[in-house]
C-alpha positions in Angstrom: -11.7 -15.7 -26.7 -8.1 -15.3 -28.5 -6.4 -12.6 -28.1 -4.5 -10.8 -30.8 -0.8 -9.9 -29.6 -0.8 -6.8 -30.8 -4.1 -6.4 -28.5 -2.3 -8.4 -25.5 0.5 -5.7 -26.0 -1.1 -2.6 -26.0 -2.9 -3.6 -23.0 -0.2 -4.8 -21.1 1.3 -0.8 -21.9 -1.8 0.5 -20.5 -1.8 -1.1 -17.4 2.0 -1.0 -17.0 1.7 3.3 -17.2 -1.6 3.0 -14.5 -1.2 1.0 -12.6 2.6 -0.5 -12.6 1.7 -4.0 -13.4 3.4 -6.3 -15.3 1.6 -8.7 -17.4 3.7 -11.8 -18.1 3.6 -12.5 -21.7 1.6 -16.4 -20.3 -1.2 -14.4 -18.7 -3.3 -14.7 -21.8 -5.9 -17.0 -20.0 -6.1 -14.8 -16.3 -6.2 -11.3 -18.5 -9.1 -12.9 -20.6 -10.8 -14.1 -17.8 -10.5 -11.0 -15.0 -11.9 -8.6 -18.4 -14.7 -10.5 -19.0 -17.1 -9.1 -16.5 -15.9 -5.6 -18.2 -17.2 -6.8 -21.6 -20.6 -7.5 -20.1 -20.7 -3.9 -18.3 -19.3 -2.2 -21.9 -21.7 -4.8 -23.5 -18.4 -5.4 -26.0 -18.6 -8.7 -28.2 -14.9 -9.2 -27.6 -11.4 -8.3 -26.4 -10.8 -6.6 -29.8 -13.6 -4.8 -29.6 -12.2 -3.6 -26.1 -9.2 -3.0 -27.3 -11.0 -0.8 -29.8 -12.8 1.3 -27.7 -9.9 1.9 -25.1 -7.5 3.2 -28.5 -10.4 5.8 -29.3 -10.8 7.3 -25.6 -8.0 9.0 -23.8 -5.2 7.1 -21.3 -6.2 8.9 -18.3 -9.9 8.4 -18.9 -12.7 6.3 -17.1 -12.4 3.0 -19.4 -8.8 2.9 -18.4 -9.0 3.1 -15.0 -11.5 0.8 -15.2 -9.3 -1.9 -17.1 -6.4 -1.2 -14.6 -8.8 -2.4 -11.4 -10.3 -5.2 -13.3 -6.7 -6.7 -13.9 -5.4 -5.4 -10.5 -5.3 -8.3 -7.7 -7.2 -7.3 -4.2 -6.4 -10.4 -2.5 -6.1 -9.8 0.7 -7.3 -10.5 4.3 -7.5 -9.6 7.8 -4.3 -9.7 10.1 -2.4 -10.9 6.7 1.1 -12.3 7.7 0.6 -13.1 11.6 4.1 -12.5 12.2 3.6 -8.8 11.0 1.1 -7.4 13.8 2.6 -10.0 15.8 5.5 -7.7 16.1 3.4 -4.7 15.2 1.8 -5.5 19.2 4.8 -6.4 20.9 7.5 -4.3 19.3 7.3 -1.2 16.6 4.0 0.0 18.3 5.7 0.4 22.3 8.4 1.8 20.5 6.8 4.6 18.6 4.5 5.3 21.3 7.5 5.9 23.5 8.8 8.5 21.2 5.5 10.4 20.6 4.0 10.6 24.0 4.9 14.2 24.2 2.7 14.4 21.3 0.1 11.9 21.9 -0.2 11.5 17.9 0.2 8.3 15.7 -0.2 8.5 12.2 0.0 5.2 10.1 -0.3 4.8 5.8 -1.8 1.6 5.1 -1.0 2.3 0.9 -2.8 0.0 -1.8 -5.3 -1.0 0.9 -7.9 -3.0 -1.5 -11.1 -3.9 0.6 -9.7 -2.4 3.7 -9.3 -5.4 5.9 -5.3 -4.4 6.7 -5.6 -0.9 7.7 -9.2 -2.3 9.9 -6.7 -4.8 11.1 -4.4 -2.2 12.2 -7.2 -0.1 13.7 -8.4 -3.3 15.9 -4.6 -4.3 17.0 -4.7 -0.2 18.2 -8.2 -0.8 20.1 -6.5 -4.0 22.0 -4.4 -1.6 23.2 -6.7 1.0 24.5 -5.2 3.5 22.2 -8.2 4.6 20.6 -9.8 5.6 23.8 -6.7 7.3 25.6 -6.5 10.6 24.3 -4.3 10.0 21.6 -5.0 11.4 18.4 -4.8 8.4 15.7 -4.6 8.6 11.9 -5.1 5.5 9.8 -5.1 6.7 6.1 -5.6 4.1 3.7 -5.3 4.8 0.2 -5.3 2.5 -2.9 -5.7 3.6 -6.9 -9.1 1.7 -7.3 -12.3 3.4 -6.9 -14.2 0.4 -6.6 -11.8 -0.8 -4.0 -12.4 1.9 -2.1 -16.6 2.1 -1.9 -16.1 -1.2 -0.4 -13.6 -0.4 2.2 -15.8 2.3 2.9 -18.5 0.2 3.6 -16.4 -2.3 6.2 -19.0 -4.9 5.1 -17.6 -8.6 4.6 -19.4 -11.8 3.8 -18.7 -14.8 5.8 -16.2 -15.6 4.0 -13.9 -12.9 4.4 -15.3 -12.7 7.6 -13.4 -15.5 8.6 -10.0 -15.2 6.7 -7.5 -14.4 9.7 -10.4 -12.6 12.0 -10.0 -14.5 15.3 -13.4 -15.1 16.4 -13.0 -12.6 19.7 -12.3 -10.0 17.7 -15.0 -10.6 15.5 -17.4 -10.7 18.5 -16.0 -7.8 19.6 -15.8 -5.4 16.6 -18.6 -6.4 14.5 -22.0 -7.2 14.0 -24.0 -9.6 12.2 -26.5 -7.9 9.1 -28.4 -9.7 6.7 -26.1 -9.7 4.2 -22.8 -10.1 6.2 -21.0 -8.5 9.1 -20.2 -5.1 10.1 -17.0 -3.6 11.7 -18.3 -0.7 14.0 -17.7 2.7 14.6 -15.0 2.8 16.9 -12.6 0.7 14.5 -13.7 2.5 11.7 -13.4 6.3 13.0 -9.9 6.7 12.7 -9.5 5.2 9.3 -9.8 7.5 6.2 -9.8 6.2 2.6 -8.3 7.8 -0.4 -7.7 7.5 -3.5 -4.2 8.0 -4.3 -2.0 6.0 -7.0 1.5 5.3 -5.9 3.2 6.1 -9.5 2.0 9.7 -9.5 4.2 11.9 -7.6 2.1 12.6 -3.9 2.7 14.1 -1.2 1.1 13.8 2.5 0.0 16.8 4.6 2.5 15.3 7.4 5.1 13.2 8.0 3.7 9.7 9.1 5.5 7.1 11.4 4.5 3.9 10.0 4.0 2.6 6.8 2.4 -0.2 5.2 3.4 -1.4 1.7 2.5 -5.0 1.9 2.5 -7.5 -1.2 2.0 -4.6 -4.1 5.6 -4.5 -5.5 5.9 -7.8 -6.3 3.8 -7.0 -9.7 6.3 -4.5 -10.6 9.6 -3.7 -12.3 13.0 -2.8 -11.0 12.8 1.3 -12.1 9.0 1.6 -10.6 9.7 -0.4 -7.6 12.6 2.2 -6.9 10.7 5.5 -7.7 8.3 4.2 -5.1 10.1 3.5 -2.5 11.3 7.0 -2.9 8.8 8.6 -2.6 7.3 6.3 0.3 10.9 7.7 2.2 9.6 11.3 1.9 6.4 10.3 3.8 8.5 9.0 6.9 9.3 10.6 10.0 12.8 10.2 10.2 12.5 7.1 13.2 9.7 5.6 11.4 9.0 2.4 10.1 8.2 0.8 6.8 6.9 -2.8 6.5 6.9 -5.2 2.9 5.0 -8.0 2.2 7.2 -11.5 3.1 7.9 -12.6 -0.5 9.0 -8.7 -1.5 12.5 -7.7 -2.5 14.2 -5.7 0.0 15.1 -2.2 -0.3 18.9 -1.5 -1.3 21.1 1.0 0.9 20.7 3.1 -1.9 16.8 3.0 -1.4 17.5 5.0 1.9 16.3 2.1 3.7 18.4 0.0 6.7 16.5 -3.6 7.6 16.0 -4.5 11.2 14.9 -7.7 12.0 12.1 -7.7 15.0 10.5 -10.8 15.6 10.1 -13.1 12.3 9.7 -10.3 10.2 11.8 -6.9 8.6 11.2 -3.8 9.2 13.0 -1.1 7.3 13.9 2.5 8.8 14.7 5.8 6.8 18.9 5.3 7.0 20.4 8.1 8.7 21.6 11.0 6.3 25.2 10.8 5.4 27.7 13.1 7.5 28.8 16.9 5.8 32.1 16.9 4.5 34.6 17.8 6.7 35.6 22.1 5.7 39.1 22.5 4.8 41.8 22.3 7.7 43.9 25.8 6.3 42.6 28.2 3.2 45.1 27.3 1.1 43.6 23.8 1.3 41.5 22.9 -1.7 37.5 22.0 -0.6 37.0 18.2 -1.0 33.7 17.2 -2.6 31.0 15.6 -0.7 30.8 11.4 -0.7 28.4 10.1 -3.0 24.8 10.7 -1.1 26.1 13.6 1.2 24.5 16.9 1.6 26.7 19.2 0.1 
C-alpha cells in the first residue's frame, strides 16, 4: 500500500486529537501495517478508501476510536521496570501505609493500563504483603481509552507468552491457573481492580483523591502542550502526600508541573510540591498590599 500525504496527514490529526499520539512523518510503513487488520474488519480495499470512510463519519464516532486503538501501542508486561515495584515493596508502599492506618484505605490509579498486567502487578505486590486480607480497604482503578484493551484486562487471561514476560514463576503458581487456552489470574488479585474507560485528554475527574499514581511509558508519544495539560490534571487526582510514578525513558515534570522528584531506590518518584506560602498582609494601613508571587494563592 502507498499512502497519499494528504491521507497520512489527516490521519495523523485524527489520532493526535484522540488519542494524543504523534505520528512521525517516517511511520508510513508501522501506520500501514498496525491498520491493516482494520481494512479486513471494514472490508476496505485500501488506506484511501479508509481515509474515505473516516472523512464521512463523525470525529468522536466508532470508526475513530477504532483507528486511535489500532495505532495505539499496548506493549506492556508484568512487573514492567523491576526497579519500580522494587521500591514500590520496600519504600512508597510502608510509607503510605503509615500515613493511612487511621483510615485503613489505599487507593491506587494505574492510568493507560493496556491488557492489565501493571495494575494485576500491583494487586499481587499488595497480596505479598497480606494487604488484601487485613482489613484494609484497597482500590486498584485502572483505566485506559481503548475498549478492546479493556475486555481483555477484564478477562486477566494471558497466553504463555505473556505469561512469562516478568511473572516470576512463584507468583505465577501462586496467583494463577492453567486453562486450555492460557492461564488465569484469580479472584483475590483480581477483586480489588476495576477497569474503566477513561481517556486522559478529556477533562476527568475521580470520585476521591487517590495516593498513588501510575503513568508509566504513555507520554513519551506525546507533545510538550498535551504532556503538560495531563500532568495537570493527574495533580488534581493526588492526595496532597501522594505519589506519582513515570515510565524510565519519560521526561520529568518541571516545578511548574506542581511536581518535586525524589529519588527512592533506582527510580523517581514525584510528589504534589507543597502550595506556595500567602503573601505576607501589610505591616501598617497606609502600607500598599503587595501582590502574591507568581503561583501563590492570592
Amino acid at each position: 500500500m502507498t499512502m497519499h500525504p494528504d491521507d497520512f496527514a489527516y490521519l495523523r490529526q485524527r489520532v493526535l486529537r484522540r488519542s494524543g499520539l504523534v505520528l512521525e512523518p517516517d511511520t508510513h510503513a508501522l501506520v500501514e501495517a498496525r491498520l491493516t487488520p482494520l481494512l479486513r474488519e471494514e472490508q476496505l480495499p485500501d488506506l484511501a478508501a479508509l481515509v474515505s470512510r473516516l472523512r464521512s463519519q463523525p470525529e468522536g464516532g466508532p470508526l475513530h476510536q477504532r483507528l486511535a486503538e489500532a495505532l495505539a501501542n499496548h506493549e506492556t508486561a508484568f512487573f514492567r521496570d523491576a526497579p519500580v515495584f522494587n521500591a514500590l515493596r520496600a519504600t512508597v508502599l510502608p510509607a503510605l501505609l503509615a500515613k493511612r492506618a487511621r483510615a485503613r484505605t489505599l487507593r491506587i490509579w494505574c492510568a493507560a493500563c493496556a491488557y492489565g498486567q501493571e495494575p494485576y502487578s500491583v494487586a499481587m505486590t499488595l497480596a505479598e504483603t497480606g494487604l488484601l486480607i487485613t482489613g484494609w480497604t484497597v482500590r486498584i482503578l485502572a483505566t485506559d481509552f481503548s475498549t478492546r484493551a479493556l475486555v481483555r484486562a477484564c478477562e486477566a487471561r494471558y497466553d504463555a507468552k505473556e505469561i512469562h514476560r516478568g511473572l516470576p514463576p512463584e507468583l505465577r503458581q501462586r496467583y494463577f491457573r492453567q486453562e486450555r487456552d492460557g492461564w488465569r489470574l484469580n479472584d483475590q488479585v483480581r477483586r480489588p481492580v476495576e477497569f474503566r474507560p477513561l481517556n486522559l485528554l478529556e477533562d476527568f475527574a475521580l470520585e476521591a483523591p487517590v495516593d498513588l499514581v501510575f503513568l508509566r511509558n504513555v507520554m513519551i508519544y506525546w507533545d510538550m502542550p498535551t504532556r503538560r495539560a495531563v500532568l495537570a490534571r493527574v495533580r488534581r487526582t493526588l492526595h496532597a502526600d501522594g505519589y506519582l510514578v513515570l515510565g524510565a525513558a519519560e521526561a520529568s515534570p518541571l516545578v511548574e508541573d506542581g511536581f518535586t522528584r525524589h529519588l527512592i531506590g533506582q527510580t523517581s518518584w514525584y510528589r504534589p510540591a507543597p502550595a506556595a506560602p500567602h503573601a505576607h498582609p501589610p505591616s501598617s494601613a497606609a502600607e500598599a498590599p503587595r501582590p502574591p508571587r507568581p503561583g501563590a494563592t492570592p
